[in-house]
N, CA and C atoms of all chains as a GROMACS GRO file, in nm:
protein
  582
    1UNK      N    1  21.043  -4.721 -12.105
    1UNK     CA    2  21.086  -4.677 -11.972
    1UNK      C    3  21.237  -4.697 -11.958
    2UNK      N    4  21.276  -4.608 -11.873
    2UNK     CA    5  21.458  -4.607 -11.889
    2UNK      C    6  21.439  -4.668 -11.733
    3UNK      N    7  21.525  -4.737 -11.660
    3UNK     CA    8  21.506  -4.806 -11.550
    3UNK      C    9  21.687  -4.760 -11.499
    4UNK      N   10  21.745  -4.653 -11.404
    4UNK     CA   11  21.868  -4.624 -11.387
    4UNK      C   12  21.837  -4.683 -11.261
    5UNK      N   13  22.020  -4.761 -11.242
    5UNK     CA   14  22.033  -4.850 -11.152
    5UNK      C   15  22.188  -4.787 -11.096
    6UNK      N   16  22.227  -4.762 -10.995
    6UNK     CA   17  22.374  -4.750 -10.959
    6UNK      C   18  22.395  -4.791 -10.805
    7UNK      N   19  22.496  -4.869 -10.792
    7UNK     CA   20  22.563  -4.926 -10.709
    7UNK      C   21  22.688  -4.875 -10.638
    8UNK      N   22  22.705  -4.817 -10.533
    8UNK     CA   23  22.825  -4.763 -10.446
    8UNK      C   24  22.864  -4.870 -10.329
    9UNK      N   25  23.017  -4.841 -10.356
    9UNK     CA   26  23.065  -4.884 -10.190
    9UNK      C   27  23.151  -4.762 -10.170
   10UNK      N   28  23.119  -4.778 -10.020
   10UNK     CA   29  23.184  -4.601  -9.928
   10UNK      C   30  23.288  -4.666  -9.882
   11UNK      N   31  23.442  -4.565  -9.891
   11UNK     CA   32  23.536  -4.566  -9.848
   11UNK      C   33  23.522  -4.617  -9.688
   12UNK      N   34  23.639  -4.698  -9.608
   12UNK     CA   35  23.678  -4.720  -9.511
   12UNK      C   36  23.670  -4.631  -9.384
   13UNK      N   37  23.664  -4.487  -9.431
   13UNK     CA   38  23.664  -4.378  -9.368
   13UNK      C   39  23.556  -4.303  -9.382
   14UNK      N   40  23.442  -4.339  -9.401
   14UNK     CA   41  23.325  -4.271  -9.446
   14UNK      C   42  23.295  -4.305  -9.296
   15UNK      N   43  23.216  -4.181  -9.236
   15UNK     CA   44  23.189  -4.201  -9.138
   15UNK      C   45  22.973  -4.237  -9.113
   16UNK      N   46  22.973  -4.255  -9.008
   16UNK     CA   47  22.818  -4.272  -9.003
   16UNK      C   48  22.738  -4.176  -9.040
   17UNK      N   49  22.785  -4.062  -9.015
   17UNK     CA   50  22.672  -3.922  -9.059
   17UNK      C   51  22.724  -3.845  -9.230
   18UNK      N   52  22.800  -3.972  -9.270
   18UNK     CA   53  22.803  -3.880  -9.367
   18UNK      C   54  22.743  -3.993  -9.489
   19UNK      N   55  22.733  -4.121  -9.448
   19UNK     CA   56  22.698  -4.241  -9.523
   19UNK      C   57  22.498  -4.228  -9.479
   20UNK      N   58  22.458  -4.145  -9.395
   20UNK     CA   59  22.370  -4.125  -9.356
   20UNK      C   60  22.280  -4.008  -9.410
   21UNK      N   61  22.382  -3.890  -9.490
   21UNK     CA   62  22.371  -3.781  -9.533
   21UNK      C   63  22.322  -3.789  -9.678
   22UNK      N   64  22.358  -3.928  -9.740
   22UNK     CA   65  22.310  -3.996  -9.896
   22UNK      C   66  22.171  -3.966  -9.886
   23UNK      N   67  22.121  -4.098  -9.866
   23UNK     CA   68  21.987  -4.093  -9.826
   23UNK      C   69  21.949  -3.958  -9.791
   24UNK      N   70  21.934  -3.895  -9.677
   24UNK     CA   71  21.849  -3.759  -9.645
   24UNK      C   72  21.877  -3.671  -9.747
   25UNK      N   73  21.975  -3.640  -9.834
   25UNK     CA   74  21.990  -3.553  -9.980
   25UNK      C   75  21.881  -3.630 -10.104
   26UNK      N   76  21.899  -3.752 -10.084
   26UNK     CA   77  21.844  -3.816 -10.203
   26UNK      C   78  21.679  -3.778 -10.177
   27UNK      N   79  21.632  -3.793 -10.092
   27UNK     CA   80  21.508  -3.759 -10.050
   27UNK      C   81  21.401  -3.691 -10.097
   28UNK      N   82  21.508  -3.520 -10.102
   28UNK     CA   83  21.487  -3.429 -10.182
   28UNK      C   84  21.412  -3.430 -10.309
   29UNK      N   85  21.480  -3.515 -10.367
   29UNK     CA   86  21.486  -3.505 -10.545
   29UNK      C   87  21.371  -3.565 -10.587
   30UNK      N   88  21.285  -3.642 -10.575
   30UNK     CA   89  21.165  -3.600 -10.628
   30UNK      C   90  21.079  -3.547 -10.619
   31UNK      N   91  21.082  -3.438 -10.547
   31UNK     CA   92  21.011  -3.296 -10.496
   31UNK      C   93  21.078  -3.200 -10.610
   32UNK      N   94  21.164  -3.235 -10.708
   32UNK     CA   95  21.251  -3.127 -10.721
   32UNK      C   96  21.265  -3.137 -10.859
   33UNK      N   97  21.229  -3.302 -10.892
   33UNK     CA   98  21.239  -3.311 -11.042
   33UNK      C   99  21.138  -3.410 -11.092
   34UNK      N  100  21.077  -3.330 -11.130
   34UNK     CA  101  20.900  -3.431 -11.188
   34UNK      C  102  20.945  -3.551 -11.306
   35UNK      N  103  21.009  -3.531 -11.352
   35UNK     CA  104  21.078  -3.669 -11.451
   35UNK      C  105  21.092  -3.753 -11.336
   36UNK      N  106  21.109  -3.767 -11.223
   36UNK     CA  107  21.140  -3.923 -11.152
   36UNK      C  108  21.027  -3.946 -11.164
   37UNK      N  109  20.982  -4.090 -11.213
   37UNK     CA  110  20.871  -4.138 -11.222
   37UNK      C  111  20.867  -4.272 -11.060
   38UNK      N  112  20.997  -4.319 -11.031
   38UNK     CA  113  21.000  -4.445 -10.917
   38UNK      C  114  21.112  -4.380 -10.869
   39UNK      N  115  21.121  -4.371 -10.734
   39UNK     CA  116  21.275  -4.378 -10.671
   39UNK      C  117  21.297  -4.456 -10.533
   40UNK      N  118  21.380  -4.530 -10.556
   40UNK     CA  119  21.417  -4.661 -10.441
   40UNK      C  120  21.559  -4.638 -10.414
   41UNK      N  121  21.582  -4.597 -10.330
   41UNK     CA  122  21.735  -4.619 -10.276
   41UNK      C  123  21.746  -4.663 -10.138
   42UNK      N  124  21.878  -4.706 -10.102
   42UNK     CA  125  21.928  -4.731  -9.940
   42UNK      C  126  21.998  -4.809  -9.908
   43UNK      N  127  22.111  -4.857  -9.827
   43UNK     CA  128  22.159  -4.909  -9.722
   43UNK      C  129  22.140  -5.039  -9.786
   44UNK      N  130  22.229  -5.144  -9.799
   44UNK     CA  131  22.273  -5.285  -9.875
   44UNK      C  132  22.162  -5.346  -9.667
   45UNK      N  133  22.085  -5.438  -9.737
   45UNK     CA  134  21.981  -5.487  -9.620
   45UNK      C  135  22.111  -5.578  -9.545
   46UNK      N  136  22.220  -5.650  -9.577
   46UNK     CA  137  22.308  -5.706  -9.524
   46UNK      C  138  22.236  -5.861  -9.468
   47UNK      N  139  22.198  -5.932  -9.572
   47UNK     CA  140  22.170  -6.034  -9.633
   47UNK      C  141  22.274  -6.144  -9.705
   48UNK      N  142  22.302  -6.077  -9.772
   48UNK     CA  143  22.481  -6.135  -9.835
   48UNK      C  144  22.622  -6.063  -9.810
   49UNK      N  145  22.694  -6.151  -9.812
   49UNK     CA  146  22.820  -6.110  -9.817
   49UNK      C  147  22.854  -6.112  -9.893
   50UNK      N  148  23.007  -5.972  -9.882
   50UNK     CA  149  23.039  -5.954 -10.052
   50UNK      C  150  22.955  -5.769 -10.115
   51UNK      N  151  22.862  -5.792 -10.095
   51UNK     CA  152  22.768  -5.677 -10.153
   51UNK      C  153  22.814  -5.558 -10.117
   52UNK      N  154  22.777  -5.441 -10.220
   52UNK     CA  155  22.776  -5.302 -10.219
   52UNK      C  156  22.717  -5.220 -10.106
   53UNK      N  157  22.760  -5.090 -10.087
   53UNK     CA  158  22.701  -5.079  -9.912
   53UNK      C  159  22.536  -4.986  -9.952
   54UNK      N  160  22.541  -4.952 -10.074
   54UNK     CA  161  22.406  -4.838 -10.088
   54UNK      C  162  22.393  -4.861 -10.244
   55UNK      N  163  22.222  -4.857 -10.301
   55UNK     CA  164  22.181  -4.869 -10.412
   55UNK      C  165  22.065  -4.748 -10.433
   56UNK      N  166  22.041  -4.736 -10.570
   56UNK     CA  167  21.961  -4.648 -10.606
   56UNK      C  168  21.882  -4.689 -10.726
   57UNK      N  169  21.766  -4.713 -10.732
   57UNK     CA  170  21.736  -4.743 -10.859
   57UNK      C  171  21.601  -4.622 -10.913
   58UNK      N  172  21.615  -4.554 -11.006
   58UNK     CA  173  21.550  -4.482 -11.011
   58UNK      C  174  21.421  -4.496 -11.219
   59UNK      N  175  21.340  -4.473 -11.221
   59UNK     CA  176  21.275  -4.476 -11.345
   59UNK      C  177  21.207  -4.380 -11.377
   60UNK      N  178  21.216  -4.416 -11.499
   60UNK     CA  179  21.178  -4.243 -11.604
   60UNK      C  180  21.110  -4.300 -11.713
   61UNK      N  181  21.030  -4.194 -11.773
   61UNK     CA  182  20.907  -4.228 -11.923
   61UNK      C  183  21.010  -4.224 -12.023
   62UNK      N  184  21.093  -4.180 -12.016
   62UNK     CA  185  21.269  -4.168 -12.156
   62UNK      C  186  21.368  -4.132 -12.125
   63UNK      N  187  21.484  -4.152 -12.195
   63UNK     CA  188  21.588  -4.151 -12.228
   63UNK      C  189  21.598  -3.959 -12.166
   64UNK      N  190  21.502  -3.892 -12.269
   64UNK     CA  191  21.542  -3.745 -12.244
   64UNK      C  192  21.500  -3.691 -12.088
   65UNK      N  193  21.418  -3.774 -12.042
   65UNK     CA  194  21.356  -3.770 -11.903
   65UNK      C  195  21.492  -3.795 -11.770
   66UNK      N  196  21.533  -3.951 -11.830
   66UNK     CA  197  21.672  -3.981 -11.727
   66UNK      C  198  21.781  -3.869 -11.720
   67UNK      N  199  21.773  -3.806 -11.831
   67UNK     CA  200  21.925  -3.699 -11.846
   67UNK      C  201  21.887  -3.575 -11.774
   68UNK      N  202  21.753  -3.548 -11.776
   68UNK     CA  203  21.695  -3.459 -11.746
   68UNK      C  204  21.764  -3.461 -11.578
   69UNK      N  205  21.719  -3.587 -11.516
   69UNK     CA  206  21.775  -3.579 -11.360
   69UNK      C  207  21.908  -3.648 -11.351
   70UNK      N  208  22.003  -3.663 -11.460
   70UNK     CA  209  22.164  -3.738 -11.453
   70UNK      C  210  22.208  -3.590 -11.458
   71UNK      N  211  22.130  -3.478 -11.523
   71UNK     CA  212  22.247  -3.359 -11.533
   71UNK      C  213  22.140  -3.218 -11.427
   72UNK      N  214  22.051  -3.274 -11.368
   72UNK     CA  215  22.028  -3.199 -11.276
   72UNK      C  216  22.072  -3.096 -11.174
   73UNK      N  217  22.119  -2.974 -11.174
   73UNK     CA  218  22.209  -2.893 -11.010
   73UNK      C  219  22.186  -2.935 -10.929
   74UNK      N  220  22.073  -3.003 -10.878
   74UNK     CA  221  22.054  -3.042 -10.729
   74UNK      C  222  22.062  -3.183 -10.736
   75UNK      N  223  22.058  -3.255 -10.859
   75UNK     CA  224  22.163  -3.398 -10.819
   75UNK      C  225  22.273  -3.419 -10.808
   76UNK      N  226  22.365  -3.321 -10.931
   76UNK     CA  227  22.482  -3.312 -10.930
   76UNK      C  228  22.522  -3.250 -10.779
   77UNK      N  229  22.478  -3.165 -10.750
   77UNK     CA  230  22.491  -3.116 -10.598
   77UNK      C  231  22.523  -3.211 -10.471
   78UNK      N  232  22.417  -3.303 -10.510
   78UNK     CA  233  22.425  -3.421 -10.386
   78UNK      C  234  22.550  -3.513 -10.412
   79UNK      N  235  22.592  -3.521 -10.568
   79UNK     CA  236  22.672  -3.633 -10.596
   79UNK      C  237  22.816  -3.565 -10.566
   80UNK      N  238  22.813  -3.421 -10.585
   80UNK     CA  239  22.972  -3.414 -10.552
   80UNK      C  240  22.984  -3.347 -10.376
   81UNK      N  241  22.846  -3.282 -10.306
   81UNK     CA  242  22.879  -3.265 -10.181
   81UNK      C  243  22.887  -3.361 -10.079
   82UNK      N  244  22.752  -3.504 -10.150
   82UNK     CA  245  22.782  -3.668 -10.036
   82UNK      C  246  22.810  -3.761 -10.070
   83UNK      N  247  22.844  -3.766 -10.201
   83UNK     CA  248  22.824  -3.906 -10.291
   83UNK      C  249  22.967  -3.932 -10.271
   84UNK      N  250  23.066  -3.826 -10.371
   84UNK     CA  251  23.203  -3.844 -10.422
   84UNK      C  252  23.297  -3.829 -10.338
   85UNK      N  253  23.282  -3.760 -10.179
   85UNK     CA  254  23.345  -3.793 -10.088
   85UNK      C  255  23.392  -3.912 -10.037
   86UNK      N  256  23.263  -3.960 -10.033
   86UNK     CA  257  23.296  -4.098  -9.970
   86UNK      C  258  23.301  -4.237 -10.028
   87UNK      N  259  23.284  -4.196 -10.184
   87UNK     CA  260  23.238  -4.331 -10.242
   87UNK      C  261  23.362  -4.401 -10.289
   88UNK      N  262  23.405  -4.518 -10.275
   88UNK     CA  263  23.517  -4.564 -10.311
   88UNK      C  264  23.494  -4.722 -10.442
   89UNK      N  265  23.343  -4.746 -10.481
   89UNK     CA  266  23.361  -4.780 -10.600
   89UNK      C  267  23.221  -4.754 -10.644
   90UNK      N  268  23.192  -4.733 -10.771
   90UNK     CA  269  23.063  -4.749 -10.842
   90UNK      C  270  22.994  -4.824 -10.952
   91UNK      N  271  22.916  -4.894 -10.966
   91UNK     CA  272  22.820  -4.955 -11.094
   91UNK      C  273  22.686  -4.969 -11.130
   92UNK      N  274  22.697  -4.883 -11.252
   92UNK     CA  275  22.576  -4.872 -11.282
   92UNK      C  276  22.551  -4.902 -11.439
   93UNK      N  277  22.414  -4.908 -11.453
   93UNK     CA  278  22.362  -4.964 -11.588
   93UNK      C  279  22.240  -4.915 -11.625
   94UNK      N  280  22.184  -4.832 -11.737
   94UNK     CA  281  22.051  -4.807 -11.716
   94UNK      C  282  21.988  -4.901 -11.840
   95UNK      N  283  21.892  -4.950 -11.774
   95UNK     CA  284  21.811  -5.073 -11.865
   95UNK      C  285  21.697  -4.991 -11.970
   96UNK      N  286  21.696  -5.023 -12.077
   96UNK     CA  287  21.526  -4.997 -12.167
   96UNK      C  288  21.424  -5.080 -12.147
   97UNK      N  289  21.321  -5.055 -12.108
   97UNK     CA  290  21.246  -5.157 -12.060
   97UNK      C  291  21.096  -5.109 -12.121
   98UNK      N  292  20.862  -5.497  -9.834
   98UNK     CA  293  20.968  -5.594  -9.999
   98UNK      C  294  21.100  -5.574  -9.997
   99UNK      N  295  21.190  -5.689 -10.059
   99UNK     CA  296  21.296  -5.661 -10.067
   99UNK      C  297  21.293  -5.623 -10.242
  100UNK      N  298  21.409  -5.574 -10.253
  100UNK     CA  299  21.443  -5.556 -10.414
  100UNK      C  300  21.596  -5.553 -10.400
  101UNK      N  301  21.611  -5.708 -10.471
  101UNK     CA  302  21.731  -5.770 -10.491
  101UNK      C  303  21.766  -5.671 -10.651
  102UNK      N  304  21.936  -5.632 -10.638
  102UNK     CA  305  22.009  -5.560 -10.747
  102UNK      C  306  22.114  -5.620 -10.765
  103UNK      N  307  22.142  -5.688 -10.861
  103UNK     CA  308  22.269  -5.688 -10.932
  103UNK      C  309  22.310  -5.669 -11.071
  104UNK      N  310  22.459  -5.628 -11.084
  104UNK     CA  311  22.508  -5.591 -11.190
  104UNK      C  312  22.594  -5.645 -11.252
  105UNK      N  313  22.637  -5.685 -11.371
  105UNK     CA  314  22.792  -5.770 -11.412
  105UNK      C  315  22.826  -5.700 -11.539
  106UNK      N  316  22.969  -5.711 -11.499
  106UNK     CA  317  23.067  -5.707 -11.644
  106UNK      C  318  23.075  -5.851 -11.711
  107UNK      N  319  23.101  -5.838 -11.817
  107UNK     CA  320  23.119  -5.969 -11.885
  107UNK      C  321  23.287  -5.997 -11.944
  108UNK      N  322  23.346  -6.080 -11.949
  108UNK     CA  323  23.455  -6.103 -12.003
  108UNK      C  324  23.455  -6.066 -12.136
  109UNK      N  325  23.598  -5.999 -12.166
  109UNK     CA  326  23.635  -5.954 -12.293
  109UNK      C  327  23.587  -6.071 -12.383
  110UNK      N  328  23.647  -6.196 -12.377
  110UNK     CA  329  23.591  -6.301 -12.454
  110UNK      C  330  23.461  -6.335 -12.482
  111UNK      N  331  23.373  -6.307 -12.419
  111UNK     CA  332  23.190  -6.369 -12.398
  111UNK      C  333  23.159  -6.342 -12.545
  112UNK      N  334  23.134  -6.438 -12.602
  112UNK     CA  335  23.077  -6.418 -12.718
  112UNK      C  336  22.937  -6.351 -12.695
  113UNK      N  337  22.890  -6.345 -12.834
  113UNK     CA  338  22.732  -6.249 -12.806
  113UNK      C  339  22.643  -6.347 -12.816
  114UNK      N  340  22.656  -6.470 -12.836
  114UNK     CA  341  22.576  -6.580 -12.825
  114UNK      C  342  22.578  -6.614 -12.707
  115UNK      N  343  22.641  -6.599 -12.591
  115UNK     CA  344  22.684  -6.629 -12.430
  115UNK      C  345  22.610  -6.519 -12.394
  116UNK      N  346  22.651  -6.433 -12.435
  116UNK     CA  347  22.556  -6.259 -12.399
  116UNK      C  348  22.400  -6.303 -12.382
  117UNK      N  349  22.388  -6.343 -12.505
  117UNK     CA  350  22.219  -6.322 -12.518
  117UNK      C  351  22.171  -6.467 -12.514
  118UNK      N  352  22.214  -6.554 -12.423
  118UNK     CA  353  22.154  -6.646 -12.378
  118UNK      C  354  22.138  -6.656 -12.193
  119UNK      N  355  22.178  -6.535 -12.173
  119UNK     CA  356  22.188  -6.516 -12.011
  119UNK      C  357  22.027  -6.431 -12.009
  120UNK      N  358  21.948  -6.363 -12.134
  120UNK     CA  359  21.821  -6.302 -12.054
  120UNK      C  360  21.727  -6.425 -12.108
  121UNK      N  361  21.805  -6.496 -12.196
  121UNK     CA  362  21.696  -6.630 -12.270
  121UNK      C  363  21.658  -6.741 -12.164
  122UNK      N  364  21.752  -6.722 -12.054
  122UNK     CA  365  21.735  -6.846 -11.962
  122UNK      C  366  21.647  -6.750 -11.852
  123UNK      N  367  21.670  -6.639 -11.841
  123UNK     CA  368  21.630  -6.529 -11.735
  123UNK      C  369  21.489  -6.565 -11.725
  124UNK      N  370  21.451  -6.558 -11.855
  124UNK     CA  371  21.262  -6.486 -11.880
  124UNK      C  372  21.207  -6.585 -11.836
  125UNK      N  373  21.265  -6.765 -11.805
  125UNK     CA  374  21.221  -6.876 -11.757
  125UNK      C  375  21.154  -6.848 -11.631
  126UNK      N  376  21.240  -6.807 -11.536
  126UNK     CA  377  21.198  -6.751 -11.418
  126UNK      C  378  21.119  -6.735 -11.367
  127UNK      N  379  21.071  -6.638 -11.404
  127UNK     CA  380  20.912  -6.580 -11.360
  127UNK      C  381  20.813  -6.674 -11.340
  128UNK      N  382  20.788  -6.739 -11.424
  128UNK     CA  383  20.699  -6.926 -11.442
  128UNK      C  384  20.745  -7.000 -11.340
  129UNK      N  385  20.869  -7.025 -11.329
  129UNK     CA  386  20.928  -7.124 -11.224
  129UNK      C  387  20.911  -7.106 -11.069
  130UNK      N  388  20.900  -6.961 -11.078
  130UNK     CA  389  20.963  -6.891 -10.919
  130UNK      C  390  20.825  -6.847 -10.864
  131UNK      N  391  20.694  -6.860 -10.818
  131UNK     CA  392  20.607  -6.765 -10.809
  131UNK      C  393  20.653  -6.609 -10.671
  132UNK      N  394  20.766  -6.645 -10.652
  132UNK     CA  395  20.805  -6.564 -10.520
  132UNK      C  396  20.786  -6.421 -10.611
  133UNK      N  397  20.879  -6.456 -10.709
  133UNK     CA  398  20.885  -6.340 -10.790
  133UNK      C  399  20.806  -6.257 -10.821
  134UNK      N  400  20.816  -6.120 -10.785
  134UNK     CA  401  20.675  -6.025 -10.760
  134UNK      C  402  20.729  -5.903 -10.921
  135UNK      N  403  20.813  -5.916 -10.898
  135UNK     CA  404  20.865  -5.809 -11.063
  135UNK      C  405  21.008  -5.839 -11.086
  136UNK      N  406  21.031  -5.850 -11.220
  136UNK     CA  407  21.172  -5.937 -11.291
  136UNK      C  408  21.229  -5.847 -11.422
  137UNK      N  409  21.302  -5.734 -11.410
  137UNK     CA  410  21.347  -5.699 -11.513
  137UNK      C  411  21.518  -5.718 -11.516
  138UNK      N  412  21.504  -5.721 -11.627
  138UNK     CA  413  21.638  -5.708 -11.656
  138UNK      C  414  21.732  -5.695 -11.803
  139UNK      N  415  21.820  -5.690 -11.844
  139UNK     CA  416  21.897  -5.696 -11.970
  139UNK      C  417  21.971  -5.591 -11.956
  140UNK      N  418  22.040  -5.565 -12.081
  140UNK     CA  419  22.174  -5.488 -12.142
  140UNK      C  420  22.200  -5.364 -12.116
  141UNK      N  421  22.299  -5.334 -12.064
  141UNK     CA  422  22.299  -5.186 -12.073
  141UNK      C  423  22.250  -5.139 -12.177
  142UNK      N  424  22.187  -5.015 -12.173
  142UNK     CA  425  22.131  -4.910 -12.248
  142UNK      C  426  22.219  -4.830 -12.371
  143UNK      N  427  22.344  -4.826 -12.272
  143UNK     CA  428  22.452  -4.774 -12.383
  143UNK      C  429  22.424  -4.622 -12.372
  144UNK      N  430  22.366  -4.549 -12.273
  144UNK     CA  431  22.389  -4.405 -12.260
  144UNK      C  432  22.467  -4.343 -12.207
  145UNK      N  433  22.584  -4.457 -12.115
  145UNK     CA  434  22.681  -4.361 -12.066
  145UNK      C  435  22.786  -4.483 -12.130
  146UNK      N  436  22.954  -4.399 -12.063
  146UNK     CA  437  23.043  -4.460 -12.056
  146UNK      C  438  23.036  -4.523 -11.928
  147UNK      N  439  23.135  -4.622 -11.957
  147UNK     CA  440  23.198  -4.669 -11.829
  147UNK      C  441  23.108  -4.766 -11.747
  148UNK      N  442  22.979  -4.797 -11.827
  148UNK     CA  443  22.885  -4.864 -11.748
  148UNK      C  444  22.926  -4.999 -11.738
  149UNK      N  445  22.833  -5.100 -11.615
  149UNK     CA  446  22.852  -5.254 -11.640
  149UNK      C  447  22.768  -5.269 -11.722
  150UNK      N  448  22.770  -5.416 -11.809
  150UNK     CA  449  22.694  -5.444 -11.911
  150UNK      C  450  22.556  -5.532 -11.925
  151UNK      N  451  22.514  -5.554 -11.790
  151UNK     CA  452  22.394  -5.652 -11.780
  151UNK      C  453  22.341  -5.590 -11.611
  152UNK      N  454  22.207  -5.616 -11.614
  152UNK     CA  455  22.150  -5.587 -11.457
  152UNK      C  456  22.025  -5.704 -11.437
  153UNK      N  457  21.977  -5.718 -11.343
  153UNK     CA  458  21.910  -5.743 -11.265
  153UNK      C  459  21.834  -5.714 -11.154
  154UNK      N  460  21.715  -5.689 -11.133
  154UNK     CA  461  21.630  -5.603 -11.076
  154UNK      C  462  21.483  -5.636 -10.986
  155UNK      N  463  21.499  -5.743 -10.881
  155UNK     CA  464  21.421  -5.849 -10.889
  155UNK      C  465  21.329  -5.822 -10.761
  156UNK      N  466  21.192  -5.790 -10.700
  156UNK     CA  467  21.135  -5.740 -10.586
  156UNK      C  468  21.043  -5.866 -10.550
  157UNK      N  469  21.090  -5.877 -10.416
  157UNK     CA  470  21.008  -5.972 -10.360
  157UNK      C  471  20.903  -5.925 -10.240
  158UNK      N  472  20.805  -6.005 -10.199
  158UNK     CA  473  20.712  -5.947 -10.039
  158UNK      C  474  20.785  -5.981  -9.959
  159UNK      N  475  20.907  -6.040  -9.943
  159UNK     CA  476  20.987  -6.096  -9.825
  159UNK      C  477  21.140  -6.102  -9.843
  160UNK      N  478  21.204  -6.153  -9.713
  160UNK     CA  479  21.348  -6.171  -9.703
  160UNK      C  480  21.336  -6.349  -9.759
  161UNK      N  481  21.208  -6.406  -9.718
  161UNK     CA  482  21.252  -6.567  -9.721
  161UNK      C  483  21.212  -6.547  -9.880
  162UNK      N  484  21.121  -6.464  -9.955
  162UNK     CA  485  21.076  -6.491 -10.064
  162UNK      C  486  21.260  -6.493 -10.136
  163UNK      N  487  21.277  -6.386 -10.111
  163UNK     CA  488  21.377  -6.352 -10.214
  163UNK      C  489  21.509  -6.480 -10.167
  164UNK      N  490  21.499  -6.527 -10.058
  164UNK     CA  491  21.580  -6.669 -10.032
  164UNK      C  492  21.565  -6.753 -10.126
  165UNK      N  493  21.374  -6.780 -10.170
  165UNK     CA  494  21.400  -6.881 -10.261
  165UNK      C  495  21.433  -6.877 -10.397
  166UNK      N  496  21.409  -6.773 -10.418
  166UNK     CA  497  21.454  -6.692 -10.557
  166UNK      C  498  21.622  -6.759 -10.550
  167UNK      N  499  21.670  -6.704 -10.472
  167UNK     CA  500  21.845  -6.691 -10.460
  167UNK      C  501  21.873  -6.854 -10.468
  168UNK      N  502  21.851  -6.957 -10.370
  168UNK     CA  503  21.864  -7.088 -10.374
  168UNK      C  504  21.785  -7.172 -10.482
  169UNK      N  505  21.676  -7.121 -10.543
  169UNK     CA  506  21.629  -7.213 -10.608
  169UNK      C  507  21.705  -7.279 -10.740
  170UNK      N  508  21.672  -7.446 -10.701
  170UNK     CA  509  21.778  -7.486 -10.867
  170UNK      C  510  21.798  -7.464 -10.979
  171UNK      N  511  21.652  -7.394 -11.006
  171UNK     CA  512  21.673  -7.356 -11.144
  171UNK      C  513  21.759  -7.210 -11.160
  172UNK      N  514  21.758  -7.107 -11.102
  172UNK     CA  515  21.793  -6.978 -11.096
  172UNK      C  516  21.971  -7.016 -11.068
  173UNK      N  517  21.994  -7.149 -10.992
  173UNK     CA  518  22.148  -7.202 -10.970
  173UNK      C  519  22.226  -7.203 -11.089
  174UNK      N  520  22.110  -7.292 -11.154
  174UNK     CA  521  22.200  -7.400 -11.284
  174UNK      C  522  22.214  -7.268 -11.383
  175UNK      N  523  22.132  -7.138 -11.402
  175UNK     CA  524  22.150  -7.034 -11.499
  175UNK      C  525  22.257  -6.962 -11.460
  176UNK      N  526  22.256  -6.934 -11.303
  176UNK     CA  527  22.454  -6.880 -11.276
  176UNK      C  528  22.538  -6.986 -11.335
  177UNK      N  529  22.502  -7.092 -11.320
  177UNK     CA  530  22.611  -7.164 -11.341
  177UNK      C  531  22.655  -7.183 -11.467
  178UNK      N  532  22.558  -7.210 -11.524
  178UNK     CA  533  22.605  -7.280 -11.699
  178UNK      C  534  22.557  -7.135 -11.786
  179UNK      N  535  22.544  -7.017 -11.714
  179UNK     CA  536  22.530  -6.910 -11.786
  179UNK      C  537  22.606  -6.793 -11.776
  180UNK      N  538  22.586  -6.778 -11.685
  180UNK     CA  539  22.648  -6.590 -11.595
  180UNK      C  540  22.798  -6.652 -11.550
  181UNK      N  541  22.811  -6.716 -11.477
  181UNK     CA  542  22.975  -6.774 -11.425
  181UNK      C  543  23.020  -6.812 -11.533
  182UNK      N  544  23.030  -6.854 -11.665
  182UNK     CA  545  23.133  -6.873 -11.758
  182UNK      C  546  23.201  -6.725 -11.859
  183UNK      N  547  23.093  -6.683 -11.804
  183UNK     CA  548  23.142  -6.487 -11.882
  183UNK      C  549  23.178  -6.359 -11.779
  184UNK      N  550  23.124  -6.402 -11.646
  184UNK     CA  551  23.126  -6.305 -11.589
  184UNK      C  552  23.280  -6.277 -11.541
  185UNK      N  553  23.300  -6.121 -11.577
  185UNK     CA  554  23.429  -6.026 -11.506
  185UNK      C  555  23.432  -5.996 -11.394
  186UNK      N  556  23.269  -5.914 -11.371
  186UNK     CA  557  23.295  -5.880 -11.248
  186UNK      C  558  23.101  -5.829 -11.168
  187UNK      N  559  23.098  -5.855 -11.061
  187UNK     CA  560  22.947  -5.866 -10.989
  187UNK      C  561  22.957  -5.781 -10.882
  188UNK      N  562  22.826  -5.664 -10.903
  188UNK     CA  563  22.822  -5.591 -10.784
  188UNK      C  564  22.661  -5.623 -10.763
  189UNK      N  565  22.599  -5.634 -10.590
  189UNK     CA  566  22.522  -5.633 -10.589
  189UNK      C  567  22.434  -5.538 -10.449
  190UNK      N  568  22.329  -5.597 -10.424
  190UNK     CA  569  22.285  -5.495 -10.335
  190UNK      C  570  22.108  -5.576 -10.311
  191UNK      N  571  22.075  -5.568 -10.172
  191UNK     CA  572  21.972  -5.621 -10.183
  191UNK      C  573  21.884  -5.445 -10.074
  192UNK      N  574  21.774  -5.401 -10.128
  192UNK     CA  575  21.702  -5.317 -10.037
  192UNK      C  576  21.604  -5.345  -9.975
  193UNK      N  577  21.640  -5.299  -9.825
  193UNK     CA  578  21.473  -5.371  -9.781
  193UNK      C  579  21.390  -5.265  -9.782
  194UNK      N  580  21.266  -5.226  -9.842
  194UNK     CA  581  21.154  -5.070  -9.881
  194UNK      C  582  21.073  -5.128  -9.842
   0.00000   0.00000   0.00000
């Protein structure tokens, strides 16, 4: 199992409906791409300080499965019409598990 | 549930014996902690660039579960005498689903 994990913080200027617009795009996508096998994303619960403002962790049966939705049109879609606007840092790691 | 996320870079210096004694103390966990409802974690995958190099991926039934996870001594002393002598840099993220 490929286990993709990525971590954003939104620019200073990201406003509420557009840090809001993540989520309702992300939504979409496993209606859209049968390789997601788990998808968990949202909003840092604001528990600690310090932390990233939005996470995504998503899992797949392989390697050729994860690429399948990393080079997707309608992910790439979401990542450069809500993601890359507003995102001002990112980290991610995808685990073999 | 919550599902606690974090990610780290490791210092240019970290030997790979420092590396791979951070999932050797990890796998303790699970035994120690019963909060702990699912525990993955390890190395980047190495399918992209630019990734961080270690994750953590940890789901609890609660906000207090995942408290004791976070405070408990043993999970302390492994930041301490493990992850804090290599770590570059920590992004994290806790979701409440």
């Amino acid at each position: 199992m490929i286990r993709h994990i990525v971590l954003f913080t939104w620019s200073d200027d990201a406003t509420d409906e557009q840090k809001a617009a993540v989520p309702e795009a992300l939504k979409t996508l496993p209606g859209l791409i049968p390789e997601i096998k788990s998808y968990t994303y949202g909003r840092d619960a604001g528990i600690n300080q310090g932390n990233y403002d939005f996470a995504i962790v998503a899992d797949f049966d392989s390697t050729d499965d994860y690429l399948v939705y990393r080079d997707h049109p309608e992910h790439q879609a979401i990542i450069a019409g809500h993601i890359k606007p507003i995102v001002a840092s990112r980290a991610a790691v995808q685990l073999s598990l």
